[in-house]
BAVEXDREN-71248 format. One line per field, with one value per residue: residue number from 1; x, y, z of N, C-alpha, C in turn. Coordinates in Angstrom, 2 decimals, m for minus. Atoms other than C-alpha are relative to their C-alpha. Layout:
// residues N
pos	NUM_...
n.X	X_...
n.Y	Y_...
n.Z	Z_...
ca.X	X_...
ca.Y	Y_...
ca.Z	Z_...
c.X	X_...
c.Y	Y_...
c.Z	Z_...
END
This chain:
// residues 290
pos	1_2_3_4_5_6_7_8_9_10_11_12_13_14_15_16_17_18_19_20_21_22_23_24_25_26_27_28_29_30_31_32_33_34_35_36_37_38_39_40_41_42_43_44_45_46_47_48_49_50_51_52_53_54_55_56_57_58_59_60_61_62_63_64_65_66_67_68_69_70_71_72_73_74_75_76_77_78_79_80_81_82_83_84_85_86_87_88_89_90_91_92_93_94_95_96_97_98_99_100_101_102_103_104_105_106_107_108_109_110_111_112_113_114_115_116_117_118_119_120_121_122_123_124_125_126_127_128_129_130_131_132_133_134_135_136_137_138_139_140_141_142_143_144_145_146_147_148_149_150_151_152_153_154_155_156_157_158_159_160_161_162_163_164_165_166_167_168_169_170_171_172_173_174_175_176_177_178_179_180_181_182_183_184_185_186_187_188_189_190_191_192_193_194_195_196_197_198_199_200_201_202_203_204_205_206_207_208_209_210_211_212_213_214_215_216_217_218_219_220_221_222_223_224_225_226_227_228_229_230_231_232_233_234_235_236_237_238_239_240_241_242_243_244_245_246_247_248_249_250_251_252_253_254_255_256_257_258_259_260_261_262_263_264_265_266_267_268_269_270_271_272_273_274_275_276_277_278_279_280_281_282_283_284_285_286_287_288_289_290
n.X	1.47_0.88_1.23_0.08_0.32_m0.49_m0.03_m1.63_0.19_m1.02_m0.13_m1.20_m0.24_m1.44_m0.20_1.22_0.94_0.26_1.01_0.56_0.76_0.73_m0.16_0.43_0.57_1.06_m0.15_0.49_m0.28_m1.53_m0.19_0.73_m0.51_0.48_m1.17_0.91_m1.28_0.33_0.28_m1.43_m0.69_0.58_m0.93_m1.09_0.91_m0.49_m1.07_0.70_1.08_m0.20_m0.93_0.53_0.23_m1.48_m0.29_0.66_0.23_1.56_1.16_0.51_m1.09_0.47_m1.09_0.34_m1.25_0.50_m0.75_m0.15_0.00_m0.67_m1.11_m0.21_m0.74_0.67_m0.86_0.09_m0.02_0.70_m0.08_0.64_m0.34_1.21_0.53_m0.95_0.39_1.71_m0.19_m0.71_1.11_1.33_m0.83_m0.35_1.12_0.63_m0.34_0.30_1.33_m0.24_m1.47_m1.25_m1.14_m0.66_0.30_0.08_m1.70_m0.45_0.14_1.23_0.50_m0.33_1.12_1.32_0.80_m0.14_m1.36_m0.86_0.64_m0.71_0.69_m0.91_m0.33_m0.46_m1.01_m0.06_0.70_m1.00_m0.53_1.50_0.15_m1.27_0.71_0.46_m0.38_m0.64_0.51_1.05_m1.11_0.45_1.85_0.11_m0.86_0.91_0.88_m0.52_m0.33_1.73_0.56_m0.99_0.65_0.99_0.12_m0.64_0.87_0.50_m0.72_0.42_1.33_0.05_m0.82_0.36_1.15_m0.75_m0.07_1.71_0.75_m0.93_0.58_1.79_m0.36_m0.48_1.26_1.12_m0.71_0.94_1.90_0.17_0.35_1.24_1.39_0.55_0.51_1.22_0.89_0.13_1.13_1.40_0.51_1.06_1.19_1.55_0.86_0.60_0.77_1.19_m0.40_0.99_m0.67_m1.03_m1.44_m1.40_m1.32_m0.98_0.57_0.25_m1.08_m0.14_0.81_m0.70_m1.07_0.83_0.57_m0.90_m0.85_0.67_m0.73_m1.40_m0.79_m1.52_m0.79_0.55_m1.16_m1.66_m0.19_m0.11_m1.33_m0.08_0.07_m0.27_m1.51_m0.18_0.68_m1.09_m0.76_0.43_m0.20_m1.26_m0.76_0.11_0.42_1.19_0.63_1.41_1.15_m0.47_0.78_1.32_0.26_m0.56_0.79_1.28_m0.39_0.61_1.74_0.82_m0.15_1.38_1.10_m0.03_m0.24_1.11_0.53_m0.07_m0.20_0.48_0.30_0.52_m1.41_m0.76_0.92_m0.60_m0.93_0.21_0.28_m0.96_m0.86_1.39_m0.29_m0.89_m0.59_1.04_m0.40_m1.00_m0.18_m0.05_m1.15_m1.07_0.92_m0.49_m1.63_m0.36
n.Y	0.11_m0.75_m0.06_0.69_m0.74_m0.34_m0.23_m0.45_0.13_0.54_0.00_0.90_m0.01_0.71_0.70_m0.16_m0.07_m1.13_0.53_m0.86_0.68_m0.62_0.39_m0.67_1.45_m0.04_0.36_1.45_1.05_0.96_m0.25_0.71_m0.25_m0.52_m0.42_m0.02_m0.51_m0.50_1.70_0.39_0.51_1.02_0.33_m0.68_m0.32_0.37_m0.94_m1.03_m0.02_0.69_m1.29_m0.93_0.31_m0.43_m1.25_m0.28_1.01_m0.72_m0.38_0.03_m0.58_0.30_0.06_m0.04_m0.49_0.07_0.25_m1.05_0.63_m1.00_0.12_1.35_m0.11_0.83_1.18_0.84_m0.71_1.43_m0.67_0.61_0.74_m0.11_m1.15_m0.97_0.03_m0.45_m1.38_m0.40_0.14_m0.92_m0.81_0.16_m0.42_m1.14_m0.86_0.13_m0.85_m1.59_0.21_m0.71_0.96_0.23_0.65_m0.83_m0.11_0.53_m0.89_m0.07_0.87_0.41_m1.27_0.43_1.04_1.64_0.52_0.07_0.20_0.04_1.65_0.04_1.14_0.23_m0.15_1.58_m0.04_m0.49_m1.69_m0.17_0.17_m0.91_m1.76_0.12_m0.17_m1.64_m1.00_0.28_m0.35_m1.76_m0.98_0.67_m0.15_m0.94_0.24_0.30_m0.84_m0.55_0.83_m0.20_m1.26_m0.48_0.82_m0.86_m0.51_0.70_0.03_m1.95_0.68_1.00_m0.85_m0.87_0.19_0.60_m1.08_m0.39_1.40_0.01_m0.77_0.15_0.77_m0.90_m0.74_0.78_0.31_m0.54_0.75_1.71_0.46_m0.82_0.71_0.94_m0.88_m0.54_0.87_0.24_m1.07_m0.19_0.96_m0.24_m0.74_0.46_0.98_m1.20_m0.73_0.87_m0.01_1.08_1.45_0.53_0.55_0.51_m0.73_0.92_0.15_m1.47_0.18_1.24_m0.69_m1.15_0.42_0.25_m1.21_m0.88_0.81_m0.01_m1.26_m0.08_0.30_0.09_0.70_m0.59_m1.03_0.29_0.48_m0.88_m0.79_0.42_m0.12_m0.98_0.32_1.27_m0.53_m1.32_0.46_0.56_m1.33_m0.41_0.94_0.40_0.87_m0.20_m0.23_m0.37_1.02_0.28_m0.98_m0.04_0.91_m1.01_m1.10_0.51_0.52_m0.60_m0.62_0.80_0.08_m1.41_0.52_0.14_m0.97_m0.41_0.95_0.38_m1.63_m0.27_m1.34_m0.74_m0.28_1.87_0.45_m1.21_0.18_1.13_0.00_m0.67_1.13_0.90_m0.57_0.22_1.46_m0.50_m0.71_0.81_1.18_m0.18_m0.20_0.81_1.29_0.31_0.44_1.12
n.Z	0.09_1.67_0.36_0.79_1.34_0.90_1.57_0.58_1.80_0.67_1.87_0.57_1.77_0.36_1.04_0.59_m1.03_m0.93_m1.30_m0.67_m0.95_m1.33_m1.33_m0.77_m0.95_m0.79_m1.26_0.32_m0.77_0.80_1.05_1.49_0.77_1.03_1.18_1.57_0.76_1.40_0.10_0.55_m1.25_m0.63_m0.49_m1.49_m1.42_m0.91_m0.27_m0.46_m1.68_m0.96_m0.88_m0.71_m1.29_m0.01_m0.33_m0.39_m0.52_m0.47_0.37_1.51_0.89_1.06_0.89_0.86_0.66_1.74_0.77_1.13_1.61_0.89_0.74_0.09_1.29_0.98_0.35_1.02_1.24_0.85_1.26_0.22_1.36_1.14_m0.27_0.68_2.07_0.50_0.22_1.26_1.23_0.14_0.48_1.72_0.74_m0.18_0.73_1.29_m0.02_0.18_0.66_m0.88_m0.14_m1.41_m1.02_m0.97_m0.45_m0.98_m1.10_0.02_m0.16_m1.59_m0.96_m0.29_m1.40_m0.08_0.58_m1.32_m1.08_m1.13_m0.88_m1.43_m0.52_m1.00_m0.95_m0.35_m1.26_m1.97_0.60_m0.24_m1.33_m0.51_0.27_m0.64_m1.32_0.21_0.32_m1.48_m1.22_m0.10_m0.85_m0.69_m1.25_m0.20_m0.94_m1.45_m0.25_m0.29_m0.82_m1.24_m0.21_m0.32_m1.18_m1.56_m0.57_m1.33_m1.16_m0.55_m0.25_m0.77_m1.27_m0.50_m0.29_m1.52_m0.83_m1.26_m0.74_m1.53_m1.15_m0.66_m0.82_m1.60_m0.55_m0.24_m1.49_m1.92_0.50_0.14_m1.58_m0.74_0.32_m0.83_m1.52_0.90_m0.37_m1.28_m0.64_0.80_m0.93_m2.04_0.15_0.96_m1.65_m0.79_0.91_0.32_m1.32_m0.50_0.42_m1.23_0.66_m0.79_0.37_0.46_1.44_0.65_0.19_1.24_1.14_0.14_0.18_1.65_0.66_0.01_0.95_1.57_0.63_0.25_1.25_m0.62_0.82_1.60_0.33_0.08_1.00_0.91_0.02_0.71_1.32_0.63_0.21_0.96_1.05_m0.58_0.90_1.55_1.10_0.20_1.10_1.14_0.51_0.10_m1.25_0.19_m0.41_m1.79_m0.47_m0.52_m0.89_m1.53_m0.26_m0.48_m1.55_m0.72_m0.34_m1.07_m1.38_0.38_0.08_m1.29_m0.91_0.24_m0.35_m1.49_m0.36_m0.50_m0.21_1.40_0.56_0.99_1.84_1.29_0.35_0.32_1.77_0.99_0.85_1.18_1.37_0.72_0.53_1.21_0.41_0.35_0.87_1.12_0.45_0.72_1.55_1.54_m0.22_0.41
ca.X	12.60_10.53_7.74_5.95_4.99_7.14_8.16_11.35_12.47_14.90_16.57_19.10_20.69_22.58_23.50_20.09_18.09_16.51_14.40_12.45_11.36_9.00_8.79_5.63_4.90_2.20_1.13_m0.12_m0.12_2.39_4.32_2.18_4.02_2.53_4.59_3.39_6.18_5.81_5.64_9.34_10.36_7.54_9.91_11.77_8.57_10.02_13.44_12.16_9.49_12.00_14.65_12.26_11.39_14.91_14.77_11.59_10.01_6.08_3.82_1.93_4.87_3.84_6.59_6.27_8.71_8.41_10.74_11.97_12.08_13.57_17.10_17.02_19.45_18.39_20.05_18.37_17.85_14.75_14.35_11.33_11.80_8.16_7.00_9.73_9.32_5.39_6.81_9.45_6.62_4.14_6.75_7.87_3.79_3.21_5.96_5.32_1.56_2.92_5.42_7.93_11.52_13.67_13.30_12.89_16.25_17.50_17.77_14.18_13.06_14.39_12.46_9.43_6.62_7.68_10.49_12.81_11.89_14.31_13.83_15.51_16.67_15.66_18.32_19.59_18.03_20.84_21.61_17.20_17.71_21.34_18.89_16.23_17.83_19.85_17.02_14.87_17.96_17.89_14.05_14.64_17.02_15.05_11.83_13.91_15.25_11.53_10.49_13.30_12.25_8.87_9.73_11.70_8.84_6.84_9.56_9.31_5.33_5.36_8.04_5.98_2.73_5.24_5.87_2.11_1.19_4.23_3.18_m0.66_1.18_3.57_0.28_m1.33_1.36_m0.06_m3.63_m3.07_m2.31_m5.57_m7.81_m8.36_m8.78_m11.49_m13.12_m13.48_m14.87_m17.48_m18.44_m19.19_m20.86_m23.15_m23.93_m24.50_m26.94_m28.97_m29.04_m32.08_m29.45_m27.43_m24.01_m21.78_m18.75_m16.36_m18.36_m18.09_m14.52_m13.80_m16.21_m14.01_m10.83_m12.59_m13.40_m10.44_m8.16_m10.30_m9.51_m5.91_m3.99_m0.28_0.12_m1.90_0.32_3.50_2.75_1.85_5.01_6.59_5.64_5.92_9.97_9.63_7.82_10.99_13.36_11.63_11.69_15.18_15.80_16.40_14.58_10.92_9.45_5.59_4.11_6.11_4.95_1.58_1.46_2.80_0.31_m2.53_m0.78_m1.31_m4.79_m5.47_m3.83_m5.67_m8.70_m7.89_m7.53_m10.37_m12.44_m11.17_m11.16_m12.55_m12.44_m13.00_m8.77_m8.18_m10.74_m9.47_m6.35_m7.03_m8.73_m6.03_m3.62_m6.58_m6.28_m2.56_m2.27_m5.06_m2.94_m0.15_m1.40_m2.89_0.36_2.15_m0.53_2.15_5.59_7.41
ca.Y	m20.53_m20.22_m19.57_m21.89_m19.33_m18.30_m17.54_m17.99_m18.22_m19.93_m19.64_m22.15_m22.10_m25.09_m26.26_m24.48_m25.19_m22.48_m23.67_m21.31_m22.64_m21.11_m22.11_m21.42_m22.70_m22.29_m23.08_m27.06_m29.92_m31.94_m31.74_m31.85_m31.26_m29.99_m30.25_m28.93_m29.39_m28.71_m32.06_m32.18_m32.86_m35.01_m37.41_m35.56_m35.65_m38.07_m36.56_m33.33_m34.19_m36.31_m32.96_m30.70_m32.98_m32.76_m28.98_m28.70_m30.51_m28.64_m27.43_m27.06_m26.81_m26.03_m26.26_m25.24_m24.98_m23.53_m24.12_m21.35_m22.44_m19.15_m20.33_m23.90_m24.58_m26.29_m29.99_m30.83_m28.78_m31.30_m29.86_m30.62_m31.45_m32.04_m28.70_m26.74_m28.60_m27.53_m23.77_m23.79_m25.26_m22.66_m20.05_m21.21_m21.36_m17.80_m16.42_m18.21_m16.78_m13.21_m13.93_m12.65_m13.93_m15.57_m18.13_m18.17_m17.87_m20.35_m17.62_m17.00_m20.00_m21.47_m18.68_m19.69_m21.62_m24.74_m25.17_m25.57_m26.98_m26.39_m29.83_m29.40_m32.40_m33.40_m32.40_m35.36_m36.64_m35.54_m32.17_m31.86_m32.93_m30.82_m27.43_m28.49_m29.05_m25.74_m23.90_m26.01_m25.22_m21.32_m20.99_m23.35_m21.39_m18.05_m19.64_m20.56_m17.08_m15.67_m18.29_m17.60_m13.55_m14.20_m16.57_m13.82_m11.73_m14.54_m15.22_m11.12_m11.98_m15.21_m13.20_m10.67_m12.15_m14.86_m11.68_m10.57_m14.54_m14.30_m11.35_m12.58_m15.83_m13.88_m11.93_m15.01_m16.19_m13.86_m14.97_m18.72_m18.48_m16.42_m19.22_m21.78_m19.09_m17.30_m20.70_m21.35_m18.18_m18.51_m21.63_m20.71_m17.67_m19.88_m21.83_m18.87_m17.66_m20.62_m20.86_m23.74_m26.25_m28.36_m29.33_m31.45_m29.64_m32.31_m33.11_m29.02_m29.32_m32.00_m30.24_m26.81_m28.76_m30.37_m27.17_m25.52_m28.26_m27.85_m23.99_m24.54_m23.71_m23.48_m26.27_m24.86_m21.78_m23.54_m25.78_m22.88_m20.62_m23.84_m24.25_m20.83_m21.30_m24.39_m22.58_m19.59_m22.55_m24.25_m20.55_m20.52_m23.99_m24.52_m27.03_m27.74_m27.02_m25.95_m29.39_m29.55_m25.88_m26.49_m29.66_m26.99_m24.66_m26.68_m27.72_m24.41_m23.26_m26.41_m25.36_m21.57_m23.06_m25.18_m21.79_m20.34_m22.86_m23.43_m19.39_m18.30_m14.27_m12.19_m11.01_m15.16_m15.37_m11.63_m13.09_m16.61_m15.07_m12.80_m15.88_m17.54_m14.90_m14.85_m18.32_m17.65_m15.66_m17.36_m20.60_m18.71_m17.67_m20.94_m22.50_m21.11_m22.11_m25.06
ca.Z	16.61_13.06_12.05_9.52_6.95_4.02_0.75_m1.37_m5.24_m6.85_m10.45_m12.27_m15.78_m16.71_m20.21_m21.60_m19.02_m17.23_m14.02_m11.70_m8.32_m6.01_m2.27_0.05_3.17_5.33_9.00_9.12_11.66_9.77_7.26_3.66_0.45_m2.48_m6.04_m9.24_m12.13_m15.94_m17.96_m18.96_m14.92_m14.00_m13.32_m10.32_m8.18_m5.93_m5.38_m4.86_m2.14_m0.36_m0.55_1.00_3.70_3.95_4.68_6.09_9.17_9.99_7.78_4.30_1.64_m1.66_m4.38_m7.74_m10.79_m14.31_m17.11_m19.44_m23.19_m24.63_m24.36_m24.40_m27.50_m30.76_m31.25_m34.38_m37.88_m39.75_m43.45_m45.09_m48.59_m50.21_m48.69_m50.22_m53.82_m53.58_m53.01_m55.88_m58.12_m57.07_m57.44_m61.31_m62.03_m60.20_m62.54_m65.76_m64.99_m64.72_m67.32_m64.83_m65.38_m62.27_m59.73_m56.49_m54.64_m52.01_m49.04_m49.78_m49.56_m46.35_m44.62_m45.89_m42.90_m42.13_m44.38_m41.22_m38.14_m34.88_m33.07_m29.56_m27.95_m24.63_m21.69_m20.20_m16.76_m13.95_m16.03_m15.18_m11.82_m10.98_m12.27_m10.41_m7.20_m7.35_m8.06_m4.91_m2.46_m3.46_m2.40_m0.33_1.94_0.94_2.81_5.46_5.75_5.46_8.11_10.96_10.50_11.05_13.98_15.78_15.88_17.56_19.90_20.81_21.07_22.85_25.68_26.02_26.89_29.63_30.99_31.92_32.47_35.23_36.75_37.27_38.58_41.18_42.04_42.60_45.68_48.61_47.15_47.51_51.47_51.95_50.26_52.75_55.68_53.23_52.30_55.86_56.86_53.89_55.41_59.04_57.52_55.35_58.51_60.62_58.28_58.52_62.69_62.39_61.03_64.05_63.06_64.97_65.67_64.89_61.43_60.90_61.46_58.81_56.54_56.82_56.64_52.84_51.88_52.57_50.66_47.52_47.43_47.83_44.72_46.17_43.82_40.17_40.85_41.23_38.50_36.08_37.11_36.01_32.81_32.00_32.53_30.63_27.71_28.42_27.23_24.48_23.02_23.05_20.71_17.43_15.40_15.37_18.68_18.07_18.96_22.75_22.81_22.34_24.45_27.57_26.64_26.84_30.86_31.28_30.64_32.62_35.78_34.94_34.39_37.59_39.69_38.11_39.68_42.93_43.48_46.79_46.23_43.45_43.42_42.52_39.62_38.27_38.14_37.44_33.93_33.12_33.07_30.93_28.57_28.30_27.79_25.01_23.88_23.72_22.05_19.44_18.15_18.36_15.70_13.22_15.22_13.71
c.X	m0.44_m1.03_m0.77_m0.53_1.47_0.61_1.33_m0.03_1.22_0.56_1.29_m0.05_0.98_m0.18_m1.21_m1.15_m0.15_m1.19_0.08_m0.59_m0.72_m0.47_m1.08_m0.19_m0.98_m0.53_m0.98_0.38_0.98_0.50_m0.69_0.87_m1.08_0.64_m0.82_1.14_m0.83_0.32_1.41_0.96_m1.17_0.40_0.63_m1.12_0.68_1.46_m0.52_m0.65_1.14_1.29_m0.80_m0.96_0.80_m0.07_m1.09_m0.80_m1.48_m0.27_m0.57_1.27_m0.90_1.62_m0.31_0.83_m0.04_0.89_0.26_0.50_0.90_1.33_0.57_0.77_m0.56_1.15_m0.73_m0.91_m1.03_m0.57_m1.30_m0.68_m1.02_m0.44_1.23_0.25_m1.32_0.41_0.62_m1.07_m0.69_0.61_0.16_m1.56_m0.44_0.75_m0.26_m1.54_0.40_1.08_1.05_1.36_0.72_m0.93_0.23_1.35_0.36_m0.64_m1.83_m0.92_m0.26_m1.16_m1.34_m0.95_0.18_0.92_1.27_m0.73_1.08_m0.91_0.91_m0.03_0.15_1.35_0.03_m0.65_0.40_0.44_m1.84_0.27_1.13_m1.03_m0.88_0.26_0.73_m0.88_m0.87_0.65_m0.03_m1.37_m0.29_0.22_m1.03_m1.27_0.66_0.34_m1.57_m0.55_0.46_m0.52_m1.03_0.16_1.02_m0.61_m0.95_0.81_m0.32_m1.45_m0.13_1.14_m0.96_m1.18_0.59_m0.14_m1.23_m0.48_0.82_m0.16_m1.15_0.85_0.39_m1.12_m0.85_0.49_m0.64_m1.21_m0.29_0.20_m1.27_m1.26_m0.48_m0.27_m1.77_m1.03_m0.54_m1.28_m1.26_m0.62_m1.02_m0.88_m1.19_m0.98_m0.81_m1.07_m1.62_0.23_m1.32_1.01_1.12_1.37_1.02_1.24_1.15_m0.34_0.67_1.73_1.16_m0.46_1.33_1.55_0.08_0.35_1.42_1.26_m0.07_0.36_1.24_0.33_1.18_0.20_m0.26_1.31_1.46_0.58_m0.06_1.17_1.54_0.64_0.74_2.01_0.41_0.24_1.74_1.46_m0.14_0.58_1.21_0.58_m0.08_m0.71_m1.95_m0.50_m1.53_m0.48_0.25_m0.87_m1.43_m0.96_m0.16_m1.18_m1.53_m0.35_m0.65_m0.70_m0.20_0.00_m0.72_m1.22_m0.49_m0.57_m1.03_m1.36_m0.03_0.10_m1.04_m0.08_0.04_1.19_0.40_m0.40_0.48_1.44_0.09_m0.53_1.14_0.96_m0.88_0.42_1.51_0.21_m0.79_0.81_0.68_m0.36_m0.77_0.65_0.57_m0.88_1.32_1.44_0.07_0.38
c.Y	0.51_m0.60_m1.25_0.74_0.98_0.33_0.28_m0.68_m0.02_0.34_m0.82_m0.36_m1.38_m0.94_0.13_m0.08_0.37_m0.65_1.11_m0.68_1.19_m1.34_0.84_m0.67_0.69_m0.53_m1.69_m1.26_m0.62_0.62_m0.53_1.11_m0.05_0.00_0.09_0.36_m0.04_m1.91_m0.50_m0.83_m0.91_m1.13_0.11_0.12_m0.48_0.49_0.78_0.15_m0.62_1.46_1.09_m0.59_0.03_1.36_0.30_m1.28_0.32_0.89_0.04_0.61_m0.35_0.75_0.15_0.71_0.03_m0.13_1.39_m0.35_0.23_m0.15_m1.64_m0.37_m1.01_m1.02_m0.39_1.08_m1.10_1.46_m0.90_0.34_0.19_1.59_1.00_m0.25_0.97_1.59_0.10_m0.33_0.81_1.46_0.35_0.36_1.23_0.90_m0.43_0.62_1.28_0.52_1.12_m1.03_m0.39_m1.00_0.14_m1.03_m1.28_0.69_0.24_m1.52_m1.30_0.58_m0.21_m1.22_m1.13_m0.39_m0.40_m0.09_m0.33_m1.12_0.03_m1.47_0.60_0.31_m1.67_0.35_0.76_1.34_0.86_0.11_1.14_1.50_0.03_0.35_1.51_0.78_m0.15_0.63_1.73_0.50_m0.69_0.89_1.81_0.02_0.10_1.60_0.98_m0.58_0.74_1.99_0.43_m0.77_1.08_1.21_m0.96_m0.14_1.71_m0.09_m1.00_0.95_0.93_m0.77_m1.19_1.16_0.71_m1.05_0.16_1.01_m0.62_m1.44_0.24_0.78_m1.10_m0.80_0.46_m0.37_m1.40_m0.15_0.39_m1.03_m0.76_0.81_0.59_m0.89_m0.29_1.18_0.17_m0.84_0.22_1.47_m0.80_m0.84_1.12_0.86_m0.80_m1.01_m1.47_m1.73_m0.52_m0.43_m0.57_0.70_m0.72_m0.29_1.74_0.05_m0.20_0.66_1.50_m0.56_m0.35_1.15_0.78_m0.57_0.31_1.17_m0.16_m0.16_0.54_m0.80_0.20_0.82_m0.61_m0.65_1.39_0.99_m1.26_m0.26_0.99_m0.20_m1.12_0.38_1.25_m0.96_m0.52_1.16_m0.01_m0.97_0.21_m0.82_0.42_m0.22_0.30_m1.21_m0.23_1.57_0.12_m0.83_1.15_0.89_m0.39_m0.45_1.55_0.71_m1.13_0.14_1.70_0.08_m0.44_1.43_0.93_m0.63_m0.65_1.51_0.12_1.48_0.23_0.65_m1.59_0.16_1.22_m0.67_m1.39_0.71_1.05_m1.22_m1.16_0.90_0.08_m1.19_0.00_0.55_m0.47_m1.94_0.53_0.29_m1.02_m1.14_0.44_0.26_m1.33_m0.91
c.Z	m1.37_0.07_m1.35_m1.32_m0.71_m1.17_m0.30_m1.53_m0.13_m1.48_m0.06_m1.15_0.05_m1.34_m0.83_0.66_0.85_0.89_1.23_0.65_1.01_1.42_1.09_0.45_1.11_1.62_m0.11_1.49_m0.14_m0.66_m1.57_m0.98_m1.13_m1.58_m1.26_m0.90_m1.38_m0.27_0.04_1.43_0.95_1.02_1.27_0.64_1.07_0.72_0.75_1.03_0.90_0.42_0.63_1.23_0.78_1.15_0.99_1.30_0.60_m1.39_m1.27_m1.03_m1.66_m1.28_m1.63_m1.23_m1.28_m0.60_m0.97_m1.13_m1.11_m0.18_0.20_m1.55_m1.15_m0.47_m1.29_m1.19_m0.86_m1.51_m0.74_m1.30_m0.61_0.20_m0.89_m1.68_m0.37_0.12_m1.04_m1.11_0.06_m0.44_m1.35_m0.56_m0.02_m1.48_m1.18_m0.43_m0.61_m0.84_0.94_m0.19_1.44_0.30_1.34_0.47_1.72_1.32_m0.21_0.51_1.27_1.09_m0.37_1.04_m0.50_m0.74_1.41_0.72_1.08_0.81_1.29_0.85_1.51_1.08_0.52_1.56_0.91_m0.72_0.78_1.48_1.00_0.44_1.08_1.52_0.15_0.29_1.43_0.90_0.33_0.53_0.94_1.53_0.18_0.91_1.50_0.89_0.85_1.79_1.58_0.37_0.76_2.33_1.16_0.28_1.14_0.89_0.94_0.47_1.20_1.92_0.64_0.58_1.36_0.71_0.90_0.76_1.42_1.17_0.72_0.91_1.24_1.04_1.06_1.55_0.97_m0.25_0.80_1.83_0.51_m0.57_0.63_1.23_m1.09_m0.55_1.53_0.93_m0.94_0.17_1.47_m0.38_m0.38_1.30_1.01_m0.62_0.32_2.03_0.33_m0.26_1.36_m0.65_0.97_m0.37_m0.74_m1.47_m0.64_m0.23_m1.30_m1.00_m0.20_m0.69_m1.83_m0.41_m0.08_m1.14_m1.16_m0.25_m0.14_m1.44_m0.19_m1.47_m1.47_0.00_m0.24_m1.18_m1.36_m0.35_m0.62_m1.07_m0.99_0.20_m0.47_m0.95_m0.19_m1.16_m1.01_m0.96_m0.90_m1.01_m1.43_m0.18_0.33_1.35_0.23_1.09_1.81_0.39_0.61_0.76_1.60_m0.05_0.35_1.41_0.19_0.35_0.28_1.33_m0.06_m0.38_1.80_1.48_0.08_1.40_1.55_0.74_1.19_m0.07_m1.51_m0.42_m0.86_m1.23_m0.67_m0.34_m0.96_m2.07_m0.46_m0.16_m1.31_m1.05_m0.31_m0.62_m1.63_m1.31_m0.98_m1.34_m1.54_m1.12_m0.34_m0.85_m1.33_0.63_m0.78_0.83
END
């Protein structure tokens, strides 16, 4: 089980080229990818998004990878000729000015701005793409690491709160035989209350029998206890599980809703809303399972 939030960082040197990936991901319906590269790997968008759909299968991924410059090696030495005449000429005029003897010296002159210009040649494409990937895979697996951490606290979370929903369920067993006797008798009270109204017995019958059906929730409970051992194994898979989760969870604040609703005493409905609020609970959590 993981979580859909987390953070990992990459680094990869190869042949001068230093590439730094960062890796965050966020909680999201789908999967949406995000890529922001420097201009030099533009190029590798597509790759890239299709390897971290690869790795990833739920939620906001945002990918983002800088380049480091400082030891990228210099393929080309460009020397530039007129600029270095216009210094030796200004040189010869400064000293014939200051009648100073000498010229100016080679080694000097090199070193002056712009005389030399380090021209670095392009990396080739799949040397770009090798670094790249390397560097995606390392923050790749770092997120993942992050992710699975956070997801075995929710698992710890999500357990615990089965655990209270299952009690209020088990609670709710001796409850569920006492609701159609307890509709029944709130019936012939309401009648007996009101001694001007005639009622065919046989109609009153039928009517109690109604009434008593509609409280029954033998079958909410059974369905909700269930679930919850549904929900028990989902926990337990690998892969991306969220969306079955939160299909189940929505079953079962319907059958705790249900129970709510068909409650003849005031032990059903306390119970009926404490499984309301675990489930509450519970699906607010798996907004950031995968």
């Amino acid at each position: 089980m993981r979580s859909m939030t987390g953070y990992g960082r990459g680094h990869s040197s190869k042949e001068g080229v230093n590439l730094t990936a960062e890796v965050k991901t966020v909680n999201h319906r789908y999967l949406d990818i995000s890529v922001r590269l420097p201009r030099p790997l533009q190029a590798l968008e597509v790759p890239l998004r299709k390897r971290l759909s690869e790795r990833f299968s739920r939620g906001r991924v945002e990918l983002s990878i800088t380049q480091d410059l400082a030891g990228a090696q210099a393929a080309l030495v460009s020397a530039n000729l007129p600029l270095a005449h216009e210094y030796a000429q200004a040189a010869q005029q400064i000293a014939q000015a200051a009648g100073i003897k000498g010229a100016l010296k080679l080694n000097t002159l090199v070193t002056l701005p712009d005389v030399l210009t380090l021209i670095p040649l392009d990396p080739q494409a799949d040397v770009l793409l090798d670094a790249a990937n390397e560097a995606l895979d390392l923050a790749c697996d770092a997120a993942q690491e992050d992710r699975e951490r956070e997801g075995g606290q929710l698992k710890a979370f999500l357990e615990q709160h089965l655990d209270a929903l299952e009690e209020a369920v088990s609670q709710l067993g001796p409850q569920a035989a006492q609701q159609p006797v307890l509709a029944r008798e709130k019936l012939q009270k309401r009648l007996a209350s009101m001694p001007e109204v005639q009622v065919d017995p046989q109609r009153l019958a039928q009517e109690i029998a109604l009434f008593a059906d509609r409280c029954d929730i033998a079958e909410e409970i059974n369905r909700l206890g269930a679930h919850c051992a549904q929900m028990r194994i989902l926990i337990e898979k690998d892969g991306s599980i969220g969306r079955d989760l939160d299909f189940l969870c929505q079953e079962m604040n319907r059958e705790a809703n249900t129970i709510c609703s068909k409650s003849a005493s005031l032990a059903v409905t306390r119970l009926g809303l404490v499984c309301k609020g675990e489930v509450d609970k519970i699906k607010e959590q798996l907004q950031n399972v995968e």
